[in-house]
C-alpha positions in Angstrom: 88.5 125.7 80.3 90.9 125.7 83.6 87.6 125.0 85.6 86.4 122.1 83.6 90.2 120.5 83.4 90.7 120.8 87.2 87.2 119.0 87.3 88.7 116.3 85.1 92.2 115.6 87.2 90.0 115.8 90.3 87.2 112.8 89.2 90.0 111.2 87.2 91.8 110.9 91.0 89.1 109.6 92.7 89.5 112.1 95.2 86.5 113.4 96.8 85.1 114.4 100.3 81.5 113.5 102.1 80.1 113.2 105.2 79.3 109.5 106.8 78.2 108.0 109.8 80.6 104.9 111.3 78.8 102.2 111.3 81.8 100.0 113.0 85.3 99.8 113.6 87.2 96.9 112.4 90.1 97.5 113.8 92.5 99.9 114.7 92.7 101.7 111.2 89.5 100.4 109.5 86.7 101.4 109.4 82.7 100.9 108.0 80.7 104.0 107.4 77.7 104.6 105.6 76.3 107.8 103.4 73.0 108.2 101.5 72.7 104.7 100.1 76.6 104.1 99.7 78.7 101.9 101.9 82.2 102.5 102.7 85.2 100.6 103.8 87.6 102.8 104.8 91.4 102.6 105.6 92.9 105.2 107.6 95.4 107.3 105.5 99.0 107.3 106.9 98.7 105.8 109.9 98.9 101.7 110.6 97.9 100.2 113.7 98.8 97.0 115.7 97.3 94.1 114.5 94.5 92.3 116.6 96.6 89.9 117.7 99.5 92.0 118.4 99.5 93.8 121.8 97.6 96.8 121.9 95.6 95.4 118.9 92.9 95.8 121.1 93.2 99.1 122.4 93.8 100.6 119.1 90.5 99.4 118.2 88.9 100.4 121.4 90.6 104.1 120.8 89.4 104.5 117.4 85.7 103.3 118.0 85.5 105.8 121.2 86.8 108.7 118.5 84.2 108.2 116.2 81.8 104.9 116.5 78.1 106.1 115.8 79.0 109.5 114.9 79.2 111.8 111.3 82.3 112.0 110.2 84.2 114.2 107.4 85.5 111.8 105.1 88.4 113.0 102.4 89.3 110.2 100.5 93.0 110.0 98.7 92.9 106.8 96.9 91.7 103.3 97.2 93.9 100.6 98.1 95.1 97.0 96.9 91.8 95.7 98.9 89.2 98.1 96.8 88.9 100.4 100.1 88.8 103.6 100.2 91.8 105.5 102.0 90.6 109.1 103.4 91.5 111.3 106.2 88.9 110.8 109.1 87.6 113.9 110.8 85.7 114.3 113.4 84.2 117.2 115.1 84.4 117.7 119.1 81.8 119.7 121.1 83.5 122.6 121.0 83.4 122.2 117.2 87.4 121.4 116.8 88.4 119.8 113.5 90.3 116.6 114.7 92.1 114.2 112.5 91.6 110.9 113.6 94.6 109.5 112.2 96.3 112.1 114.0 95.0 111.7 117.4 95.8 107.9 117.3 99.1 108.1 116.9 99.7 110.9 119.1 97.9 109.0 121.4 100.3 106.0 121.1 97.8 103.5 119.1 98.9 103.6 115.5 102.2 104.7 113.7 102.5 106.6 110.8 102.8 104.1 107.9 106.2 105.2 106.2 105.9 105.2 102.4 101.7 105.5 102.7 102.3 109.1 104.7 102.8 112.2 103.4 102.3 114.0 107.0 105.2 115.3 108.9 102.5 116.1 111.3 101.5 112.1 111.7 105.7 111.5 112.0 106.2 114.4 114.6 103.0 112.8 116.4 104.6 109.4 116.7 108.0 110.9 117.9 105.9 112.7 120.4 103.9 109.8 121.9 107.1 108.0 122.0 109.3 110.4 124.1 105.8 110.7 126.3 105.6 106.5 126.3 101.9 106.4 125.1 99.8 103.4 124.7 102.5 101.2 122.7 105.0 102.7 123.5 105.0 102.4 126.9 107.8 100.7 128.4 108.7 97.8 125.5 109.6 97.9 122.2 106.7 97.9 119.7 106.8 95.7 116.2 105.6 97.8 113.7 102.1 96.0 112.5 104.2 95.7 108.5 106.6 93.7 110.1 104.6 91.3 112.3 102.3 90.4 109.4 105.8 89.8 107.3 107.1 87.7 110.0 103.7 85.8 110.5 103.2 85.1 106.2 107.0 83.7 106.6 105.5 81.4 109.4 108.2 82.2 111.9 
């Protein structure tokens, strides 16, 4: 009876983990990935990366596609979001067959923050303190807009 109830509260979440192959990288925390006959758009739990058009836009995307573009990833979704996409922790396995979080690595690298209110992680928040005090990508030598803000400050057309 425990069995079959955890069953329930776990397909009644929507939370569920497979393996996929990225397909393409939209941007800096979206991605495309494909499994069997399904087809995913996936959103990057907890982190939230520049915008295209903000600086480093670019080389967030860049980042994230040399992580894991054309390769099998582990994908263990937590929800979906206002867009219908699924939001998962991204892993990715290295030749030495280390476990990396994606999300993880691109904010410690300096390409993403972690998305305050959307994060759970202390891990993703020590990682962005980290790449701050060690001016990573963004953080290097200006003050970053956080991607929530600029898109606020672009819908308000200022």
């Amino acid at each position: 009876m425990k069995a079959l109830l955890l069953i329930l509260i776990l397909t009644s979440c929507n939370v569920f983990a497979f393996r996929a192959k990225v397909l393409r990288v939209k941007d800096g925390d979206t991605i495309f990935a494909f499994n069997d006959s399904n087809y995913y758009s996936i959103r990057l739990y907890g982190i939230d990366a520049p915008e295209k058009s903000q600086p480093y836009g670019g080389d967030a995307t860049q980042a994230l596609e040399k992580l894991i573009l054309e390769k099998y990833v582990e994908v263990d979704s937590v929800n979906r979001d206002r867009y219908n996409r699924l939001v998962a922790k991204i892993f990715v396995s290295t030749k030495n067959n280390k476990r990396l979080d994606v999300g993880l690595v691109l904010i410690n690298s300096g390409y993403a923050w972690a998305y305050p209110g959307y994060c759970k992680s202390k891990d993703y928040f020590d990682a962005e303190n980290n790449a701050k005090i060690k001016q990573r990508g963004l953080w290097k030598g200006y003050r970053p807009e956080r991607p929530s803000e600029y898109r606020k400050r672009k819908k308000a057309g200022k």
